[in-house]
C-alpha atoms as a printed R data frame, in Angstrom:
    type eleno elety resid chain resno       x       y       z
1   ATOM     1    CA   UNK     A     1  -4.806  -1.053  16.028
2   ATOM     2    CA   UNK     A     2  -5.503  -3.354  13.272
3   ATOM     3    CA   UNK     A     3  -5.161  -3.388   9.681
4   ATOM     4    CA   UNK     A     4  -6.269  -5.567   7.110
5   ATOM     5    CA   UNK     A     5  -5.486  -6.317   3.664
6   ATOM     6    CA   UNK     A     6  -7.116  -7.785   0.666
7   ATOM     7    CA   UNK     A     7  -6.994  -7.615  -3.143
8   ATOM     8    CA   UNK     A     8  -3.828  -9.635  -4.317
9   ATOM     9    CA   UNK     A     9  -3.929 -12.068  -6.654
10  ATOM    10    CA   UNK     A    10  -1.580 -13.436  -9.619
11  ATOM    11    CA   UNK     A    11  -1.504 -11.060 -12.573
12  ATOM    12    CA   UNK     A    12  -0.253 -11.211 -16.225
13  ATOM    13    CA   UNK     A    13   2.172  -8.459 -17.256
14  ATOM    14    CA   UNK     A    14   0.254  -5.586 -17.655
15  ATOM    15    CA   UNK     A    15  -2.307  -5.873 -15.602
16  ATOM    16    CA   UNK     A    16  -4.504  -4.529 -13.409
17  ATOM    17    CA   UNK     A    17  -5.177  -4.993  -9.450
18  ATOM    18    CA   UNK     A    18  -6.843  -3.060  -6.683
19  ATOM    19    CA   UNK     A    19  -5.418  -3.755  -3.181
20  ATOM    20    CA   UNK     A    20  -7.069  -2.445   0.084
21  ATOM    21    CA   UNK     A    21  -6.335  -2.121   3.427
22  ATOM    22    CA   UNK     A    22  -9.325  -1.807   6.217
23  ATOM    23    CA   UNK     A    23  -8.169  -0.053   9.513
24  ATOM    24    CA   UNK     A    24  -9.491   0.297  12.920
25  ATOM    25    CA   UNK     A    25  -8.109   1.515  16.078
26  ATOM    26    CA   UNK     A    26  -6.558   4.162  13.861
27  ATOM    27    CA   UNK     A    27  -7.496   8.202  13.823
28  ATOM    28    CA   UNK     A    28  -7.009   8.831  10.061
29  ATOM    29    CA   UNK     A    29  -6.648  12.338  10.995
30  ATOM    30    CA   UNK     A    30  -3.407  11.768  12.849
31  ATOM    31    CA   UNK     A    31  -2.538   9.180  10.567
32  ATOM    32    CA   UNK     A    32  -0.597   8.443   7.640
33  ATOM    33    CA   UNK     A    33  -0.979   5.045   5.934
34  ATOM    34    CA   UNK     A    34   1.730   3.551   3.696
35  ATOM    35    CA   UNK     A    35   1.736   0.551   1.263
36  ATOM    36    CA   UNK     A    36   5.209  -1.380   1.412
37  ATOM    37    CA   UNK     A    37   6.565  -4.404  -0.432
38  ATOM    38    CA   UNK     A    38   8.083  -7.262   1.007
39  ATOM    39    CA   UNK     A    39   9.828  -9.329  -1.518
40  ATOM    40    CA   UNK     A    40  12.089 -12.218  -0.629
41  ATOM    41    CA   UNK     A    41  15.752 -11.646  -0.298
42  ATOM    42    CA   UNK     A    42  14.825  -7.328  -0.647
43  ATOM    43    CA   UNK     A    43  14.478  -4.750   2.047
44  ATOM    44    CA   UNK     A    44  10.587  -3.262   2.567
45  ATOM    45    CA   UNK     A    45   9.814  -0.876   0.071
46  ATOM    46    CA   UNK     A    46   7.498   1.828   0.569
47  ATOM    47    CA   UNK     A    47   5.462   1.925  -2.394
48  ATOM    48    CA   UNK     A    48   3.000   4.915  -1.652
49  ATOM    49    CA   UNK     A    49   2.026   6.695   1.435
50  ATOM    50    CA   UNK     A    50  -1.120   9.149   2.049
51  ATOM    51    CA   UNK     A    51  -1.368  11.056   4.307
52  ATOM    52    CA   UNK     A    52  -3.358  11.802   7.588
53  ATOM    53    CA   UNK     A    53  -4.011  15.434   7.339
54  ATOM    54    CA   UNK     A    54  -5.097  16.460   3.919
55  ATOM    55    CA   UNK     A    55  -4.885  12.837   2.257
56  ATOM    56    CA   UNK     A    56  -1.508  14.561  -0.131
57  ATOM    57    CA   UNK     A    57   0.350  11.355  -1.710
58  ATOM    58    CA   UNK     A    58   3.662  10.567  -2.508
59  ATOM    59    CA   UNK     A    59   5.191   7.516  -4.807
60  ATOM    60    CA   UNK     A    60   8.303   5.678  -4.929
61  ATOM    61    CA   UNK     A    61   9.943   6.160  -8.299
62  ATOM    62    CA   UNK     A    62   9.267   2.567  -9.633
63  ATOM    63    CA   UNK     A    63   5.688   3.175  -9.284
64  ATOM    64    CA   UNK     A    64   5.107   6.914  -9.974
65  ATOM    65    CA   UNK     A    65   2.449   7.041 -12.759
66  ATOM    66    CA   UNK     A    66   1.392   3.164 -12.690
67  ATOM    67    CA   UNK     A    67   0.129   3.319  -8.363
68  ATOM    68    CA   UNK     A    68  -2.710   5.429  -7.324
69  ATOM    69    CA   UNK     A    69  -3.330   4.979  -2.972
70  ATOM    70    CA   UNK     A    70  -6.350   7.191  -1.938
71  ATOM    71    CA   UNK     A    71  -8.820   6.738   1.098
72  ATOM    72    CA   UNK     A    72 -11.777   6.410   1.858
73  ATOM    73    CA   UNK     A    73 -12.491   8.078   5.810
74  ATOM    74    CA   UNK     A    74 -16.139   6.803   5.853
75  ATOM    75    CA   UNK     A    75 -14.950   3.152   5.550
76  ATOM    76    CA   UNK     A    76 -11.806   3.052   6.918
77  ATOM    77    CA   UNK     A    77  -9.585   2.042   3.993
78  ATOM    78    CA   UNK     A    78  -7.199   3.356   1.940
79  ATOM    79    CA   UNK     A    79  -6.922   1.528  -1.394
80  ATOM    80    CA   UNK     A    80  -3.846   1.157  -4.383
81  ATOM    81    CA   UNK     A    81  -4.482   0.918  -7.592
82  ATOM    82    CA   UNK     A    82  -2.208  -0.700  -9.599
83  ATOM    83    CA   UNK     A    83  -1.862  -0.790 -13.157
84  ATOM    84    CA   UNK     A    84   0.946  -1.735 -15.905
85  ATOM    85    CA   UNK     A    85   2.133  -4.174 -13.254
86  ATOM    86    CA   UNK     A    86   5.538  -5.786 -14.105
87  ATOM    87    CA   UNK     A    87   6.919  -8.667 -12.712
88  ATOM    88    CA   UNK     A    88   9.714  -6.793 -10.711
89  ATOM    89    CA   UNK     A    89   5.818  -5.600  -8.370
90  ATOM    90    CA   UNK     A    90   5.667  -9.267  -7.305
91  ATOM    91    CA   UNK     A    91   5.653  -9.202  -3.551
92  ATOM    92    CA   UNK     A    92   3.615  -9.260  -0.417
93  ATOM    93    CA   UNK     A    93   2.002  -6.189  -0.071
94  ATOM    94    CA   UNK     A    94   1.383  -4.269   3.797
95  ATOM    95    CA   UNK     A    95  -0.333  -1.665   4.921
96  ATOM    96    CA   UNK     A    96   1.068   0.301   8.307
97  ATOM    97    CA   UNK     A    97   0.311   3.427  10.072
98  ATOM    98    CA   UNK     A    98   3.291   6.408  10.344
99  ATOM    99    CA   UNK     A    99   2.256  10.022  12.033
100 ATOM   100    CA   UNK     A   100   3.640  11.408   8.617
101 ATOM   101    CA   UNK     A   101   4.574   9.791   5.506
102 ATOM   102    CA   UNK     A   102   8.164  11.063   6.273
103 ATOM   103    CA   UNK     A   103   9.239   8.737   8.917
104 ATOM   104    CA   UNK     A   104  10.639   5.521   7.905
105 ATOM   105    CA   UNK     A   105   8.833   2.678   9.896
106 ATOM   106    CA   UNK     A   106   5.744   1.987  10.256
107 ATOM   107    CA   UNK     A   107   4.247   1.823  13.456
108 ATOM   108    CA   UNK     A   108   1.920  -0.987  12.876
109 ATOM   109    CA   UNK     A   109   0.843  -2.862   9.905
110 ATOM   110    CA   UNK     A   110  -1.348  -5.999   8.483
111 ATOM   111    CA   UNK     A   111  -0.308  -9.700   7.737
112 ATOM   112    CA   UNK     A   112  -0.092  -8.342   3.888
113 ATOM   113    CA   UNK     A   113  -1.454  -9.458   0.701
114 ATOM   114    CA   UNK     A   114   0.325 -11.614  -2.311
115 ATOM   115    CA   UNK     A   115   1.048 -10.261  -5.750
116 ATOM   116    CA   UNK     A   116   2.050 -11.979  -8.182
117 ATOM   117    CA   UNK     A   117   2.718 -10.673 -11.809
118 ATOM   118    CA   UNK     A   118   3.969 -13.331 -13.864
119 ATOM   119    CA   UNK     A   119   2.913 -15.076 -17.723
């Protein structure tokens, strides 16, 4: 199983960013993929999951209304939009694989991608 991700960058308040994460080795069928945050000196974070089965989201509070993950099954990647970003977002962002949403740790995940809101 491998996952990569792509898309961060350094952001000004407000903005904009598009992060994806490209899977193989994966049955997205079976599969639910998350997006967590890593920021130093803070536990992960899941920020949104999707899930295997009928592709049905959920959000973490901080990000409900601002983060959009959906997936695309003929490419293999799941994408988050992000929007309004703040500079609490700032973090290395992973995608992993769960069976459902529901359990807390990710099986695998990818080396993550930097985001950086900040003027």
């Amino acid at each position: 199983v491998t996952l990569v991700e792509s898309g961060g960058a350094l952001v000004l308040p407000g903005g904009s960013l598009r992060l994806s994460c490209e899977y193989k080795g994966v049955s997205s069928e079976h599969y639910a993929i998350v997006w967590f945050r890593q920021a130093p000196g803070k536990d992960r974070e899941d920020m949104a999951c999707i899930s295997g089965s009928d592709d049905s989201s959920n959000y973490a509070d901080s990000v409900e209304g601002r983060f959009t993950i959906s997936r695309d099954r003929a490419k293999k990647t799941v994408y988050l939009q992000m929007s309004d970003l703040k500079p609490e977002d700032t973090g290395v962002y992973h995608c992993g694989t769960k069976v459902w949403c529901a359990i807390r740790n990710p099986d695998y995940w990818g080396q993550g991608t930097q985001v950086t809101v900040s003027s």
